[in-house]
C-alpha positions in Angstrom: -288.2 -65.4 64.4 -285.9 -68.3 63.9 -282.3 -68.0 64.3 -280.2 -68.2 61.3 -276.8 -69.9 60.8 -275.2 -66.8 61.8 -276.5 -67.4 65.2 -274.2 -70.5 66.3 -270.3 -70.8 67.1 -268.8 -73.8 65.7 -266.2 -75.8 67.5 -264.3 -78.5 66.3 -267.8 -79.9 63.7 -270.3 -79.4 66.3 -272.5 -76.2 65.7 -273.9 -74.6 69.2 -276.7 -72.5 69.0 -275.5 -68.9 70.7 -278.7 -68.5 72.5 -280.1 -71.4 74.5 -282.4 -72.3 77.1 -281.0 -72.7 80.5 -283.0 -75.2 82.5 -281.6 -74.7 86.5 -283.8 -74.8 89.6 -286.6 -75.8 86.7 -288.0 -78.9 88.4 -291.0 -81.5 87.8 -293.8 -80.3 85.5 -292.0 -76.7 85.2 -289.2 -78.1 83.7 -291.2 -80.4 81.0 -293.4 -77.3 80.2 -290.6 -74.9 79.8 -288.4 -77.2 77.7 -291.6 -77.6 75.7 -292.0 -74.5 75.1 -288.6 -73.4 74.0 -288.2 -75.6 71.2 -291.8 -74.4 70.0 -290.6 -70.5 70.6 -287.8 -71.4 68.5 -285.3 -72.3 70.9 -282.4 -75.1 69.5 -280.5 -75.3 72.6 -281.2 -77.2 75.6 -279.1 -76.9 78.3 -279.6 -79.0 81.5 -277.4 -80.9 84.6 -277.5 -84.5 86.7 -277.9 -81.9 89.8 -280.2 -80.1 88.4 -282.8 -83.0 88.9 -284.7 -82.5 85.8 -283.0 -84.6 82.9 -286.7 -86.7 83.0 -288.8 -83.9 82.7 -286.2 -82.2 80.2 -286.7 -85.0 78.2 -290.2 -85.1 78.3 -290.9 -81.4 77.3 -288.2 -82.4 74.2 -290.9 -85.0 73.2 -293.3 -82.7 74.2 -292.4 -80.0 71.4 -292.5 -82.5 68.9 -289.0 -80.8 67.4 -286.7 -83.5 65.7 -284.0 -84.3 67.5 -281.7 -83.5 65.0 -282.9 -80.3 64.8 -281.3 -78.8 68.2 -278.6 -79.0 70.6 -278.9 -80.6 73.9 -276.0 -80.5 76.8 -276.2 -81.8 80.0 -273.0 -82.0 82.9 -271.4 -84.9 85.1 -271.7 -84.2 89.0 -268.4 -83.9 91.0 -269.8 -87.1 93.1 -269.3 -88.4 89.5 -265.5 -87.9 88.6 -264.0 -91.5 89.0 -264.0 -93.7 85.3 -266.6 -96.0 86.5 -269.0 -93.3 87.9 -268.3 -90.8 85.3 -269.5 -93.4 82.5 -272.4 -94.4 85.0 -274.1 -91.2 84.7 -273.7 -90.8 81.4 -275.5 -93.8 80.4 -277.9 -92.9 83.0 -278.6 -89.2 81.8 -279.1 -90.3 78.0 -281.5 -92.6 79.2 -283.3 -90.0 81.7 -283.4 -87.6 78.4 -284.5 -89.8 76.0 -281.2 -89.7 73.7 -277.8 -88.9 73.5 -276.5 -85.4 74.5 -274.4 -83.4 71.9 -272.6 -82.1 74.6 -271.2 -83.6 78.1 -269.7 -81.7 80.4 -267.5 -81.8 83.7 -269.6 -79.6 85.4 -267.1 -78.3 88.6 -263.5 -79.0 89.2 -262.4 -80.9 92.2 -258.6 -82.1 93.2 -259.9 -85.6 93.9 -259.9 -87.5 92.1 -256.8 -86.7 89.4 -258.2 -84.9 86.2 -255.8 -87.3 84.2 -258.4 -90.4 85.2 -261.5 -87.7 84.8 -260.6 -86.2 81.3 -260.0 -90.4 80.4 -263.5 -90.9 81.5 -265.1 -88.2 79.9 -263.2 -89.6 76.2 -264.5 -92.8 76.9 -268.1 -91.8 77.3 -267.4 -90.2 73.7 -265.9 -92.9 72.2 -268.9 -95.0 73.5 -271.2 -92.5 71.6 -272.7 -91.5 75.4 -272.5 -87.8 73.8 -271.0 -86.3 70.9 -269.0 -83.9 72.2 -267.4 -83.4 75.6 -266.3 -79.9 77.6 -266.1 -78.2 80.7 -267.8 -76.2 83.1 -266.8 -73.5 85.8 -262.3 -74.3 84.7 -260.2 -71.9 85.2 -257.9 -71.1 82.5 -255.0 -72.5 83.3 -257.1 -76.0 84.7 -258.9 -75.4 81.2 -255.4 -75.8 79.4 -254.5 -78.8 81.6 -257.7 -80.7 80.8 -257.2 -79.9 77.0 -253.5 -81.0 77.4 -255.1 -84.5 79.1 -257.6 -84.8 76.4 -257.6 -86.7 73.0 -260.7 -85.0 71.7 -261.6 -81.3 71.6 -263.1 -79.6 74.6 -265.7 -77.7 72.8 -266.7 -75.5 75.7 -266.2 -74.1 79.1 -269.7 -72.8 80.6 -268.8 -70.2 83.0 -270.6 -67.1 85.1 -270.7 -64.5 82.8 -272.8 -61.5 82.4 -271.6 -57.5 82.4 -270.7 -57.2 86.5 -268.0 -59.9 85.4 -264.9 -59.8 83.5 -263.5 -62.9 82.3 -260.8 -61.7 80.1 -258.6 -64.2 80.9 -261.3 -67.4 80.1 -262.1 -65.3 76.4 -257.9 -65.7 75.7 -257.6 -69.2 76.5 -260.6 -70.0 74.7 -259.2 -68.2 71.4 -255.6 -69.6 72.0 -257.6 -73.4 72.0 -260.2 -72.4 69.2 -262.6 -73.2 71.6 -266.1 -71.7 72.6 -267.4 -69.9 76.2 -270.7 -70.7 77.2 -272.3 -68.0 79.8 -274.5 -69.0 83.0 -276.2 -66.7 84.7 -275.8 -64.6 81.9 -278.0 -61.3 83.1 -276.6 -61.6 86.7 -280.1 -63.3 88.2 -281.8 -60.1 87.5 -279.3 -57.7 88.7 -278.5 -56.3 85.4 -281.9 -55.5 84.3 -281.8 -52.3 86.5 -278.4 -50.6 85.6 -279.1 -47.0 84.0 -276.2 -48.0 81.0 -277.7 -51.1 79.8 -281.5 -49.0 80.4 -280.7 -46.3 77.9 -279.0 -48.3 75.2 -282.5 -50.6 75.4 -284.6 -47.3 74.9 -282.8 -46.3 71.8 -283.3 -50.0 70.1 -287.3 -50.4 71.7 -285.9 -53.8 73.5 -285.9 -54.7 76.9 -282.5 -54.6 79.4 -282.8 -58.2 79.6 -282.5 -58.1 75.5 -279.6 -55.8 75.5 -277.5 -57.8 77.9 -278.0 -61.1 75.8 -277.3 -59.5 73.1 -274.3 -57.9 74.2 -272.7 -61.1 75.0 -274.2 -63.4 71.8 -272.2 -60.4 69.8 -269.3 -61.2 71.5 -269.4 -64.8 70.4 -270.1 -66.0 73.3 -273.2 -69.0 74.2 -275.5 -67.5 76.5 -278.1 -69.8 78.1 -280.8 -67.5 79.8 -283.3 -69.5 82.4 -286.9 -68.5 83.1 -290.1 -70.3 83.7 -292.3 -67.7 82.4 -292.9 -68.4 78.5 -293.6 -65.0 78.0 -290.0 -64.0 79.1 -288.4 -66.8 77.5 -290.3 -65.6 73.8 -288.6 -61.8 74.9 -285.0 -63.7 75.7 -285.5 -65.2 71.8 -285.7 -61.9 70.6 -282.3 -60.5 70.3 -281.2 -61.0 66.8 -283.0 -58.4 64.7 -280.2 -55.3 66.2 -276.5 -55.1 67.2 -274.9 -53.0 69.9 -272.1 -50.3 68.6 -268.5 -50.9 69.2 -269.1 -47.9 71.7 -271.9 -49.6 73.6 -270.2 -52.8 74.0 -267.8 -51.3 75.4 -269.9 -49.3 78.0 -271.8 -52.2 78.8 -267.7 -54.0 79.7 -267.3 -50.9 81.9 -269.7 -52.2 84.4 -267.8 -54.8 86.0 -267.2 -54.8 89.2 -266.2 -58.1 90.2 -269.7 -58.7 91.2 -270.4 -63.2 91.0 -274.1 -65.0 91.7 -272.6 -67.7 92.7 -269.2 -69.5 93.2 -268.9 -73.1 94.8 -265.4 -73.3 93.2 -263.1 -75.6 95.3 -260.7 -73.8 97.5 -258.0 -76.3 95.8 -258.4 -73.6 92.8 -259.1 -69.9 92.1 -260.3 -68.1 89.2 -258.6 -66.1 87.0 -258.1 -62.6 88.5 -259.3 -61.0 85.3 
């Protein structure tokens, strides 16, 4: 199954695929075979990080799938060791090269107080405007921080990739992004498993033959919303694909919202900040 235009959000030119392939605590010869492997399932959205030590391998498994480079979307993030101008632009030179072209997407990947976002968000321009990426955006802002850095920034922030999946509510991030015509991008996205057990999301993936897994990912594509699943089983990353061939009623969303609880995987926010309280 290959996904159809329907299946992207498009922010300021760039088109984002809604579904992509989440690459985190993939390392070494994982990482190159599950990247692979994507792009031949169908994948057209790569999503990878400097910390994540795997932008070589990432780039190899591109080559790997023999997929034109044009023909997907590839994002990778700057380190918070990596905020100043002169560091900032260092990595990104230095990730292109690791994945074997340009990313369509850079990101700030946490905030941190130090040093001021005014010299960060400069930075972050400045690798645009030397064609290190296409496109630049955040990760893990909160809303108002999210508004501050667009307020800083000459060019669009096409995204903020953020924990999201249905034990979270991030009502808050989905307002901001509207009032900015931006995008949300969801990590984490079925909770590292803990979703896949919940009786709700269960019964509404009897009735449509799919898998919980299926459901949730589906449940937040609907939404509009970029979710980049990670696994390094193919078999689970072909049943991740699968999600575009049913959509959830208004009622189910909305039972699906109703599990929140507050619940987060994992939050290495700086104290200097806090998240939105809804």
């Amino acid at each position: 199954m290959s996904m159809s235009a329907n299946n992207t959000v498009t922010v300021d030119g760039l088109s984002i695929p809604l579904l992509g392939f989440g690459t985190w605590q993939l390392k070494g010869n994982d990482a190159r075979r599950m990247v692979g492997e994507a792009l031949r399932i169908g994948y057209r959205h790569i999503d990878t990080a400097f910390i994540y030590e795997n932008e070589t391998e990432v780039g190899q498994g591109i080559k790997d799938s023999g997929v034109a480079r044009e023909d997907f979307h590839l994002t990778t993030k700057i380190w918070v060791t990596n905020l100043t101008r002169d560091a900032l632009l260092k990595q990104a030179e230095e990730s292109a090269e690791r994945l074997g072209s340009t990313p369509d997407l850079l990101l700030l990947h946490w905030p941190k107080p130090q040093p001021d976002l005014a010299e960060t968000i400069a930075a972050l321009n400045e690798a645009k405007d030397k064609g290190l990426t296409r496109a630049i955006g955040l990760s893990n802002y909160p809303s108002a921080l999210w508004q501050q850095a667009q307020d800083l920034s000459s060019a669009k922030l096409v995204t903020n990739q953020v924990e999201y999946h249905p034990l979270l509510t991030i009502n808050a991030l989905k307002t901001k992004a509207k009032e900015l015509a931006s995008s949300l991008t969801a990590w984490s996205p079925l909770a590292r498993g803990k979703v896949l057990n919940e009786p709700v999301i269960t019964e509404i993936a009897k009735k449509y033959g799919k898998t919980a897994g299926q459901v949730t990912l589906r449940w937040i594509t609907q939404q509009g919303i970029i979710a980049i699943p990670k696994t390094s089983s193919a078999e689970r990353a072909r049943e991740n694909f699968d999600i575009f061939d049913f959509a959830l009623t208004e009622d189910e969303v909305a039972r699906i919202a109703g599990l929140a609880n507050g619940f987060r995987v994992g939050d290495h926010l700086d104290p200097a900040f806090q998240w939105d309280a809804d």
